[in-house]
N, C-alpha and C positions, 0 to 999 in steps of 0.2 A: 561958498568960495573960500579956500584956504588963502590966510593969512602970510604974505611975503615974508620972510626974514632974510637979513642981507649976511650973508658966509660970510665970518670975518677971519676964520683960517679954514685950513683946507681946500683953499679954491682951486689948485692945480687937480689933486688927488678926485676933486668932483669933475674938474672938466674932462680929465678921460672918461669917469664914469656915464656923463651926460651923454655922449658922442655913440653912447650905446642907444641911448634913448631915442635916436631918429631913426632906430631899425622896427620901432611900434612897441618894444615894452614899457613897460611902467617904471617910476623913479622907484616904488618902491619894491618892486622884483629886482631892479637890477641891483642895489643898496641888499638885499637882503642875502642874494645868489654873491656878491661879493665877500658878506662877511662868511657865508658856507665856502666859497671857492678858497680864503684863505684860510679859512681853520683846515680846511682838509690839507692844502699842499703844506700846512706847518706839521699837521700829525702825521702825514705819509712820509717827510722825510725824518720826523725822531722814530718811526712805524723800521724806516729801513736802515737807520743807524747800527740795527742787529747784525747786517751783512756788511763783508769785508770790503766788498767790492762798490759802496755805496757810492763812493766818490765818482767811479766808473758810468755807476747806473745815472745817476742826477748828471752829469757831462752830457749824456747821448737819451737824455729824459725818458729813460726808461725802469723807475719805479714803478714796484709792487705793492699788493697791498689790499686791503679794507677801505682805506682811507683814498686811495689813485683810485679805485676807482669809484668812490663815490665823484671825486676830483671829474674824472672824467665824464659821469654823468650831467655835471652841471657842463660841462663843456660841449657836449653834444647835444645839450637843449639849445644852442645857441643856431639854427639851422646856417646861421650867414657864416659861421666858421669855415664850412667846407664849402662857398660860394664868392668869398670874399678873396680878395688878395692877401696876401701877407702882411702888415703892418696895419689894416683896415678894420680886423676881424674883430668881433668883439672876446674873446679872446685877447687878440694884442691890448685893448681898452684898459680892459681887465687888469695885466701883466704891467701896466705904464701906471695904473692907477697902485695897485701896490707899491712901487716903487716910489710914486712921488707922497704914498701913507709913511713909508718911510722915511723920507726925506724931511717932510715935513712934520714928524713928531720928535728928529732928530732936532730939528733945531729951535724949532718953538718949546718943546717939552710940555706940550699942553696937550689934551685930547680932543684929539681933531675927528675921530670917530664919532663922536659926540657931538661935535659942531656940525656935521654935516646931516646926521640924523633929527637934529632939530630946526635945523634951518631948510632942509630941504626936503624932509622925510613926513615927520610928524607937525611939524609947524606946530609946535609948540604944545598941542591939544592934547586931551587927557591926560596930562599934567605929566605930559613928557615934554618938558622944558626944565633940563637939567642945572642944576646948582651953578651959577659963573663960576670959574676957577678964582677967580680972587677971591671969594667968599669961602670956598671951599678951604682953600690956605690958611685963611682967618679962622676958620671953626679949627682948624687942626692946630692952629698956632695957639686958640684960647684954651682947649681942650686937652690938648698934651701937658705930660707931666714932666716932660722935659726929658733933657740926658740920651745918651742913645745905648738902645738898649736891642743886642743882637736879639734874642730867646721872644720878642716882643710879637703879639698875636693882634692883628685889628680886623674889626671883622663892620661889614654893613650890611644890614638886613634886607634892604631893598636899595642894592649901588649904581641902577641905572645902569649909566656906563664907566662907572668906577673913579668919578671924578674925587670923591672923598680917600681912594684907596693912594690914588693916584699924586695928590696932596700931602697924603702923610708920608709916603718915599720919599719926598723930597726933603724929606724930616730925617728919615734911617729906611733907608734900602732895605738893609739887613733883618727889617719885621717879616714876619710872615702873615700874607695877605688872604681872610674869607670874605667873598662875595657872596647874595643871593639877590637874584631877584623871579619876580613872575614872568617877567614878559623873555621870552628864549632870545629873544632879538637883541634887547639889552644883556642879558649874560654873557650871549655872543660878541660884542664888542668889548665886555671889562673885560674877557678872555682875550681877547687878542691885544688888548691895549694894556695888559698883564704883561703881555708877550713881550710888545713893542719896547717896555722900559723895563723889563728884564728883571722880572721880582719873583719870589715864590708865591704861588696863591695858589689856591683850590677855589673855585666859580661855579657855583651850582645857579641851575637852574629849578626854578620851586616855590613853593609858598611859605614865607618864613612864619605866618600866623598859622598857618592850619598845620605845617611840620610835614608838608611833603615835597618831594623832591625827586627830579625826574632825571636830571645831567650832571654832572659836574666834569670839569676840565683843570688837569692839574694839572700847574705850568710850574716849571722850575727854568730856575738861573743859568745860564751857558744855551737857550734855544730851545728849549725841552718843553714837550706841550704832548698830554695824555687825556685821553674822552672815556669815560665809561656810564653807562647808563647807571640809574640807582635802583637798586633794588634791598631785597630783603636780607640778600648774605653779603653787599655791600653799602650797606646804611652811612650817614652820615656821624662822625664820631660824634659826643653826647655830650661832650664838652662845647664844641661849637654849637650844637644843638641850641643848648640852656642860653650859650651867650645870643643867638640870633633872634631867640624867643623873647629874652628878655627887652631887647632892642625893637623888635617888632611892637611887644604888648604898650612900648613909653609910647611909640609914634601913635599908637589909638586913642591915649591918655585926652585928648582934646577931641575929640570926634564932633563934628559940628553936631550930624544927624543926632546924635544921642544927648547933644546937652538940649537940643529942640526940642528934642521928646518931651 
């Protein structure tokens, strides 16, 4: 039986999401279909920033695209869309729930992606029970060298949901922020909570010990969010590399199983 954790933010931004849950899915499809539903409609409208007429197309939501219509695939798995009434649908849920993610990381400034995915996703297990933000603050307060430093790069090997990246912003904006982690699910939300508090970062998705890497989503300052698979003619630079490596090999440096050995 999963262990309760009681939301201690987020609680609007889950209660649209929950209201999907009396239609028979699961907490953790609709949590999952939510961070896909926003990363798409934030990539399909920087997707269609290329056209003049953009302002026209988002007005009468009629975006193009790679990304709309992934958009819209998630959208049409939802079969009570076209069965529901207008303000009912899970769709609308969906729609109320971004806005109150917004809302709600405008004013706490904490990450509330994070809070809901641990309290009501993962419950804490496999040791996804991510860092408190106060602690977070505290490592970034002991560890920083101070001064602010535009040119400044921080990177986390395994960021969860970006609560350490997230910590040092509040330090200097102005860094440029890497993420990696394994699980697509957590990249997915440092990605958008990248988004939410408007910093540059690049967020791969991957294994910082073995050195592979499957996503990454590069977010810039002003709204700007870009997705490209990894491949061999678009690797990861080498400079991040070395530092994500080096960062992954300290966190082994205590390995329980191998000092048992």
């Amino acid at each position: 039986m999963n262990k309760q954790i009681n939301l201690q933010l987020g609680k609007d931004t889950w209660e649209h999401l929950e209201n999907i849950h009396r239609f028979g899915y699961s907490a953790s499809t609709i949590f999952s279909d939510f961070l896909d539903i926003c990363l798409s409609s934030l990539l399909s409208l920087t997707d269609n920033l290329q056209y003049p007429d953009v302002f026209e197309k988002l007005k009468h939501n009629k975006l193009t695209g790679t990304y709309e219509d992934r958009y819209m695939k998630f959208v049409e798995k939802y079969s009570e869309n076209k069965t529901r009434e207008q303000g009912s649908r899970p769709a609308d849920y969906f729609g109320n729930a971004w806005g109150s993610l917004l809302r709600e990381t405008r004013q706490s400034q904490q990450d509330i992606l994070g809070e809901i995915f641990t309290a009501k996703i993962s419950f804490g297990e496999h040791g996804q029970f991510f860092t408190p933000s106060e602690v977070s603050d505290l490592i970034v307060k002991v560890t920083s060298s101070g001064g602010h430093k535009p040119d400044e790069t921080v990177s986390d090997c395994c960021c969860g949901s970006g609560r350490l990246l997230i910590s040092h912003a509040k330090r200097n904006k102005d860094a440029f922020f890497h993420g990696v982690d394994l699980s697509s699910t957590c990249a997915k939300m440092t990605a958008l909570n990248m988004w939410l508090f408007d910093l540059n970062a690049d967020i791969y998705h991957g294994d910082s010990l073995a050195m592979k890497y499957f996503r990454v989503w590069k977010v810039r300052r002003g709204g700007y969010i870009y997705e490209s698979e990894i491949t061999d003619t678009s690797p990861m630079p080498d400079s991040t590399k070395k530092t994500l490596k080096a960062q992954a090999e300290q966190q082994k440096l205590f390995d329980i199983e191998k000092l048992t050995k």
